[in-house]
C-alpha positions as CSV (number, residue, x, y, z in Angstrom):
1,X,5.2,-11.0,-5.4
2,X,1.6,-11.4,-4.5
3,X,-1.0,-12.7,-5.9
4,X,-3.3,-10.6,-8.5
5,X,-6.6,-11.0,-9.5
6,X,-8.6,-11.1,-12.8
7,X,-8.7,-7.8,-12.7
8,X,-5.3,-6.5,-11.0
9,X,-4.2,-8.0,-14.0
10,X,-6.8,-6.3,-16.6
11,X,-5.9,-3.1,-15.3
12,X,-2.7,-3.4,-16.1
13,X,-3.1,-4.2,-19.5
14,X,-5.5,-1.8,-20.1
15,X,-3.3,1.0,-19.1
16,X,-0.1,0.1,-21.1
17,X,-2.7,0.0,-24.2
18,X,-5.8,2.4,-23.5
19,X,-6.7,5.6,-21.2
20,X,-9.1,4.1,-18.8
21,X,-11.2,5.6,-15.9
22,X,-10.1,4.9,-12.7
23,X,-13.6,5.2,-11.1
24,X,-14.7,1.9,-13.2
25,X,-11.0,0.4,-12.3
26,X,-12.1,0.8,-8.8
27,X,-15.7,-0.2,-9.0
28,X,-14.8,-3.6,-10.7
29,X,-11.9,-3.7,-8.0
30,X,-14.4,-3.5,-5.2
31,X,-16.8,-5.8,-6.8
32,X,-14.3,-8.4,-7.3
33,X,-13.3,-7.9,-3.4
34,X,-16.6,-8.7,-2.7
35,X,-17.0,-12.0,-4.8
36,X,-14.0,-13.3,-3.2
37,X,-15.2,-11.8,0.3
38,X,-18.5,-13.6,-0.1
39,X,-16.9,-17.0,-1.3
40,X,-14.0,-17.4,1.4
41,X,-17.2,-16.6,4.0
42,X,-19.1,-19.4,2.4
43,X,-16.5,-21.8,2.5
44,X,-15.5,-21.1,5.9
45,X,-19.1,-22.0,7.0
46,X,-18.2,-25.6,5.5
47,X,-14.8,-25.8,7.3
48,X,-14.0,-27.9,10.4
49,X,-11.9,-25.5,12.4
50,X,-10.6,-26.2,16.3
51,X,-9.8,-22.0,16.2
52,X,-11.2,-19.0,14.5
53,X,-10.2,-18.7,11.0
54,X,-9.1,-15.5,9.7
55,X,-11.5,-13.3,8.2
56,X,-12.3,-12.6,4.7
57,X,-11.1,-9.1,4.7
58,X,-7.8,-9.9,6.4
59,X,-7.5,-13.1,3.8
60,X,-7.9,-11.1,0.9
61,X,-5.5,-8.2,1.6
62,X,-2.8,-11.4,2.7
63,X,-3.3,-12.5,-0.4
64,X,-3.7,-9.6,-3.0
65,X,-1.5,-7.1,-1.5
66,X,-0.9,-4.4,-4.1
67,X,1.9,-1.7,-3.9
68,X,-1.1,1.1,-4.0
69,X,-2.3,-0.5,-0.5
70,X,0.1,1.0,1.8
71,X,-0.6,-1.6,4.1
């Protein structure tokens, strides 16, 4: 199983226990993406690589895949 964030995991909780909107589920999800966007960029600029290294965007859906991705 993958990986899940902070809030992956909040969500889930939230709907066994309370109706939630899915337009603030999606917000925080895509402001979470963004954090971890920003901070793999930052610490690639740090990082001695011989080769590209993947992008943020391809490291975060590696490593929070969700069924709800289709991808």
């Amino acid at each position: 199983m993958a990986q899940q964030t902070a809030v992956q995991w909040l969500q889930r909780q939230l709907n066994e226990n309370y109706e939630i909107s899915e337009v603030d589920i999606e917000q925080a999800l895509r402001m979470e993406k963004e954090q971890i966007e920003k901070t793999y960029n930052d610490a690639m600029k740090y990082m001695d690589y011989f080769t590209t290294p993947p992008s943020a965007e391809y490291y975060y859906k590696q490593t929070f895949k969700t069924p709800t991705d289709g991808k």
